[in-house]
SEKOLZA-37853 format. One record per residue: chain; z, x, y of N, C-alpha, C in turn; residue in one letter; residue number from 0. Coordinates in steps of 0.001 Angstrom, whole numbers, plus 524288, in hexadecimal, padded with zeros to 5 digits. Layout:
N
+--------+-------+-------+-------+-------+-------+-------+-------+-------+-------+---------+-----+
: cadena :  n.pz :  n.px :  n.py : ca.pz : ca.px : ca.py :  c.pz :  c.px :  c.py : residuo : num :
+--------+-------+-------+-------+-------+-------+-------+-------+-------+-------+---------+-----+
:      A :     Z :     X :     Y :     Z :     X :     Y :     Z :     X :     Y :       A : NUM :
...
+--------+-------+-------+-------+-------+-------+-------+-------+-------+-------+---------+-----+
***
This chain:
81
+--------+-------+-------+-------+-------+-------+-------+-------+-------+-------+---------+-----+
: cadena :  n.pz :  n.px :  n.py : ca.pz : ca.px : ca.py :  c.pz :  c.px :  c.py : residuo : num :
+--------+-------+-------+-------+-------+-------+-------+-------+-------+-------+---------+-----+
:      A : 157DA : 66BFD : D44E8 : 158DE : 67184 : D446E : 15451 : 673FA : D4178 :       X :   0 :
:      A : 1505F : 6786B : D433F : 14D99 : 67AC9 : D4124 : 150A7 : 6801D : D3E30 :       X :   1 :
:      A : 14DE1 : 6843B : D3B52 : 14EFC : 68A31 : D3C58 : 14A30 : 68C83 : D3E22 :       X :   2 :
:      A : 14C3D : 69006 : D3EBA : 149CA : 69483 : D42F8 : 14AA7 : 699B0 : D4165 :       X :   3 :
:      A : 146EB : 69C4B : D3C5F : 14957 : 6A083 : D3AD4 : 14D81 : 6A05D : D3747 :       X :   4 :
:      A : 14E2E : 69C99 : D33DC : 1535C : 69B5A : D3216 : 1596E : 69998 : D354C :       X :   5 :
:      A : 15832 : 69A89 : D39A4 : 15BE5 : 69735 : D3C0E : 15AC8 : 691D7 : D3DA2 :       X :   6 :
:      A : 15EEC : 68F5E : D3E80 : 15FB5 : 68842 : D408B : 15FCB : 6892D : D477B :       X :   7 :
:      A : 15DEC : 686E1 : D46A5 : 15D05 : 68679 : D4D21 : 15C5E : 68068 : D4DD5 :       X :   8 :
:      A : 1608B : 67F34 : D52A3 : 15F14 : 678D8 : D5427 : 15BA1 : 67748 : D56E3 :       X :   9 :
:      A : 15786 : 67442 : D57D5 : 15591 : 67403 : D5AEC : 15590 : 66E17 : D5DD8 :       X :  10 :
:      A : 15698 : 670CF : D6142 : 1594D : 66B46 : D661C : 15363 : 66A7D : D6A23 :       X :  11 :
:      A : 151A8 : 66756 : D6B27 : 14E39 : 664E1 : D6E04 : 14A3C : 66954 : D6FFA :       X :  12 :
:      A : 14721 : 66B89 : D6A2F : 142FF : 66E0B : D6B25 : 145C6 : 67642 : D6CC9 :       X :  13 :
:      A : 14B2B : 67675 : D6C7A : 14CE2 : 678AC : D6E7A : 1503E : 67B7D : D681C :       X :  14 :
:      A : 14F23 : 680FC : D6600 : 1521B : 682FD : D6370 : 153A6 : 687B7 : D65EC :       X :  15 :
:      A : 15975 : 6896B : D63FF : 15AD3 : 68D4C : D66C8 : 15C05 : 691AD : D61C9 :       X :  16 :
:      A : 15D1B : 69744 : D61AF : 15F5C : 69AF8 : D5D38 : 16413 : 69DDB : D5F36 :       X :  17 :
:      A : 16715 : 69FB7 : D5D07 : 16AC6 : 6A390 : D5E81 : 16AC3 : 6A784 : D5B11 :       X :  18 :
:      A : 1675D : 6A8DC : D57A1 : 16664 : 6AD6F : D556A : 1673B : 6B1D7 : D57C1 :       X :  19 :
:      A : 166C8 : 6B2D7 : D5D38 : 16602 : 6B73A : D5F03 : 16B97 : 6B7DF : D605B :       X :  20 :
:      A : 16F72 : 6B2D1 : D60A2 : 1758C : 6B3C1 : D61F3 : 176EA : 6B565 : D5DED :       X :  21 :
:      A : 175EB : 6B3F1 : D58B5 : 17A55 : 6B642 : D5240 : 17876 : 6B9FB : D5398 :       X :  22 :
:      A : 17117 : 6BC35 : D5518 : 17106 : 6C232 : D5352 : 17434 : 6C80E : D55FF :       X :  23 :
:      A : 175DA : 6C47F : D5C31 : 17833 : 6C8B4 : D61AC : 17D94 : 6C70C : D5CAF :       X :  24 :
:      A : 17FF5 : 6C3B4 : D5DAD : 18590 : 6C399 : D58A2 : 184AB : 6C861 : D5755 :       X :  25 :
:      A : 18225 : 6C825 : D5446 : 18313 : 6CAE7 : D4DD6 : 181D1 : 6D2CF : D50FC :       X :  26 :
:      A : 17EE5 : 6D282 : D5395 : 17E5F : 6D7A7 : D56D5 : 18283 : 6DB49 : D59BE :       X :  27 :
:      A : 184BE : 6D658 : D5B75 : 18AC8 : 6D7AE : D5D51 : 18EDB : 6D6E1 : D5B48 :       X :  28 :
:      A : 18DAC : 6D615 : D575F : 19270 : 6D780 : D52DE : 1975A : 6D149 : D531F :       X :  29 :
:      A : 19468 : 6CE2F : D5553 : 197C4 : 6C9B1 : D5667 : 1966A : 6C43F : D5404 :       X :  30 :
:      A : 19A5F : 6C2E8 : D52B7 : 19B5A : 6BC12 : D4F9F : 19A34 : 6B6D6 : D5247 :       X :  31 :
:      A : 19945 : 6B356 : D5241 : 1971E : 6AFEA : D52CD : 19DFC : 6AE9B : D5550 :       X :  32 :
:      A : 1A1CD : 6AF06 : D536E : 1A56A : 6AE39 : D54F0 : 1A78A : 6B07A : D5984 :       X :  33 :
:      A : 1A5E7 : 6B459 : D58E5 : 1A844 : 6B8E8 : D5DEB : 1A51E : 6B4E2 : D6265 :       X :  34 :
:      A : 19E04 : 6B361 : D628B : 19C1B : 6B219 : D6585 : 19E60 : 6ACC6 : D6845 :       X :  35 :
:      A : 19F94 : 6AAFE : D6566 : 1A349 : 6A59F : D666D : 1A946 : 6A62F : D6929 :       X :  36 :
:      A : 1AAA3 : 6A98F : D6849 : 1AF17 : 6AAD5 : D6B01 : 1AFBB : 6ACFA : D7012 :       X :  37 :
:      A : 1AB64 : 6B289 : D6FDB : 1A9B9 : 6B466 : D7403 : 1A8C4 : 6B0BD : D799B :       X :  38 :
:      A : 1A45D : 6AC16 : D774C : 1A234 : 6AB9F : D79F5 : 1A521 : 6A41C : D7B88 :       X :  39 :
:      A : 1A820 : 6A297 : D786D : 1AB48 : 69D73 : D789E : 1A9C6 : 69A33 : D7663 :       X :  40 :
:      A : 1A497 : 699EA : D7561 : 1A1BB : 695FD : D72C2 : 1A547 : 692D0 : D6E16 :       X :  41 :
:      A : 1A3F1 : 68DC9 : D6D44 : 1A878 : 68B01 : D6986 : 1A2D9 : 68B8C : D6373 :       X :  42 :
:      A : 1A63E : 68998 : D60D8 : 1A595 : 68A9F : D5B15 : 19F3A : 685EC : D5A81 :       X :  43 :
:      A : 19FDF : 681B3 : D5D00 : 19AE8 : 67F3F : D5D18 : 19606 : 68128 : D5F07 :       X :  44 :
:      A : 1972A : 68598 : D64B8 : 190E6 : 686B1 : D6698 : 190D4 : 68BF1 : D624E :       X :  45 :
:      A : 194AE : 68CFC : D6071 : 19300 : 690F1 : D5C0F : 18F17 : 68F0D : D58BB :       X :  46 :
:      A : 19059 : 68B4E : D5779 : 18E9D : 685EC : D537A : 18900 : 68778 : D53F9 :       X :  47 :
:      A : 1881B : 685E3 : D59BC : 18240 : 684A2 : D58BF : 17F4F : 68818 : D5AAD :       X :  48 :
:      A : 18195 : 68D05 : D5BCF : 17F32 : 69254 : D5CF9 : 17D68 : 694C5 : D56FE :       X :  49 :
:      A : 181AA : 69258 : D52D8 : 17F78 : 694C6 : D4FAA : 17B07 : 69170 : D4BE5 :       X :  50 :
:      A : 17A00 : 68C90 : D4C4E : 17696 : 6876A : D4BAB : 17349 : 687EE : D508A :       X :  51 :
:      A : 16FDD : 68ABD : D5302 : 16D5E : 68C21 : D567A : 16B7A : 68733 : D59C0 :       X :  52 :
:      A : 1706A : 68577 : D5CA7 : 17176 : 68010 : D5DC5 : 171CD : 68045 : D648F :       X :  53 :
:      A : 16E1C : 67DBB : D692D : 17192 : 67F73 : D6C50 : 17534 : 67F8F : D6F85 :       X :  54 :
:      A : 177B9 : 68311 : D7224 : 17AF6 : 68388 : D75A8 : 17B4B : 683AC : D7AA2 :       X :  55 :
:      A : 18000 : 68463 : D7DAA : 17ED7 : 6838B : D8390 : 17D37 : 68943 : D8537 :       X :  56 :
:      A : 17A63 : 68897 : D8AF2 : 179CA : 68D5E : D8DBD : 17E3E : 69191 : D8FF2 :       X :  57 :
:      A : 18388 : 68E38 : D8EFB : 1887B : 69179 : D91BD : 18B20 : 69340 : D8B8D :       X :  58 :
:      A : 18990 : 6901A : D8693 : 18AD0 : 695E3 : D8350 : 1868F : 69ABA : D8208 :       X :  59 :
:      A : 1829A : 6992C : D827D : 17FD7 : 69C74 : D82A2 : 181B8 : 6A0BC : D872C :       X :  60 :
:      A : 181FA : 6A079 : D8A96 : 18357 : 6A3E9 : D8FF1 : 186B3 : 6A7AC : D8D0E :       X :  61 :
:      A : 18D46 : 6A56B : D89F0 : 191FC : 6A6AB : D88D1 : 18FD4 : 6AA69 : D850C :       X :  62 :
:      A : 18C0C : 6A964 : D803D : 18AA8 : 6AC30 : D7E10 : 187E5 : 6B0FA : D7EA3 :       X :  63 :
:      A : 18514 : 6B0B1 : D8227 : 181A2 : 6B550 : D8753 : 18608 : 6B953 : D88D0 :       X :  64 :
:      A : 18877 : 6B671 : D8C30 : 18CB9 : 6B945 : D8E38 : 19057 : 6BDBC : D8BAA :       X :  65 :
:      A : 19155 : 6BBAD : D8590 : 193FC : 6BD98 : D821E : 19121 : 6C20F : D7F5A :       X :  66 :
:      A : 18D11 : 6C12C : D7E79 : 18953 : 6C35A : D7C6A : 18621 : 6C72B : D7FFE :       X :  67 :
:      A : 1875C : 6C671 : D85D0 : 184D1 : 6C974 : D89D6 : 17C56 : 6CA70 : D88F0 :       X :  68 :
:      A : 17D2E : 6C680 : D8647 : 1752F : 6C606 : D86D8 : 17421 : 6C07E : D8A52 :       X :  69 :
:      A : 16F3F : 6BF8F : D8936 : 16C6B : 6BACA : D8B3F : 16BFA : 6B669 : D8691 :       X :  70 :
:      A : 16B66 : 6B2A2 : D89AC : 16908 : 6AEC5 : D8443 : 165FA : 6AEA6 : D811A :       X :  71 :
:      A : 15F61 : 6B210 : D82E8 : 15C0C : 6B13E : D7F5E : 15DC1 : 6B5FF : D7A23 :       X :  72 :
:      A : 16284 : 6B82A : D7BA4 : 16454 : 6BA94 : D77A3 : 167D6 : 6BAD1 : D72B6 :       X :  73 :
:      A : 16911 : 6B62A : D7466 : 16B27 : 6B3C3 : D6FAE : 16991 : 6AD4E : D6D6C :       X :  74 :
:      A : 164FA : 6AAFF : D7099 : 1636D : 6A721 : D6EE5 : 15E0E : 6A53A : D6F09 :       X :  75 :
:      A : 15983 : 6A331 : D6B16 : 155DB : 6A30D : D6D20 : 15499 : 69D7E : D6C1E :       X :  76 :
:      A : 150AC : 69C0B : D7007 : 14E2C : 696ED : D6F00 : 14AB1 : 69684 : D6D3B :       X :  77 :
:      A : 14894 : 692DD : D68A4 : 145BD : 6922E : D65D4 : 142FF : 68D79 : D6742 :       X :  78 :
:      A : 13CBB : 68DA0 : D692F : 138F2 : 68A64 : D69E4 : 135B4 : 689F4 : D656C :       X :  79 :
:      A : 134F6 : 68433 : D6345 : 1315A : 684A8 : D5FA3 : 12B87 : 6848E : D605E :       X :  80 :
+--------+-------+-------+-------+-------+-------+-------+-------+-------+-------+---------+-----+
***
């Protein structure tokens, strides 16, 4: 695990990911990390590691899109070192 800006970010086989840009749409829309989890079905573990910038599959990501009505590179970025 490196940081990145003060955040932890995992980095899995040359591969780090962020979700910074998901807490910041949260917090814009006036919504909880909880609401997002509910909204969107996600269980309490990919919460886990959404918020341990850990990653996840491509079909929660989608759920989260969907919910959120943006794209991906809008709530997540990849980090090349």
């Amino acid at each position: 695990m490196i940081c990145y800006n003060d955040i932890k970010i995992l980095k899995v086989k040359g591969i780090m990911v962020s979700y910074v840009k998901l807490w910041k749409m949260l917090i814009d829309l006036g919504m909880k990390k909880k609401d997002l989890k509910e909204k969107t079905g996600i269980g309490s573990t990919t919460l886990t590691k959404l918020n341990n910038n850990e990653l996840v599959s491509m079909a929660v990501m989608i759920k989260i899109c969907e919910v959120l009505h943006c794209n991906i590179g809008e709530v997540m970025d990849i980090i090349y070192e």
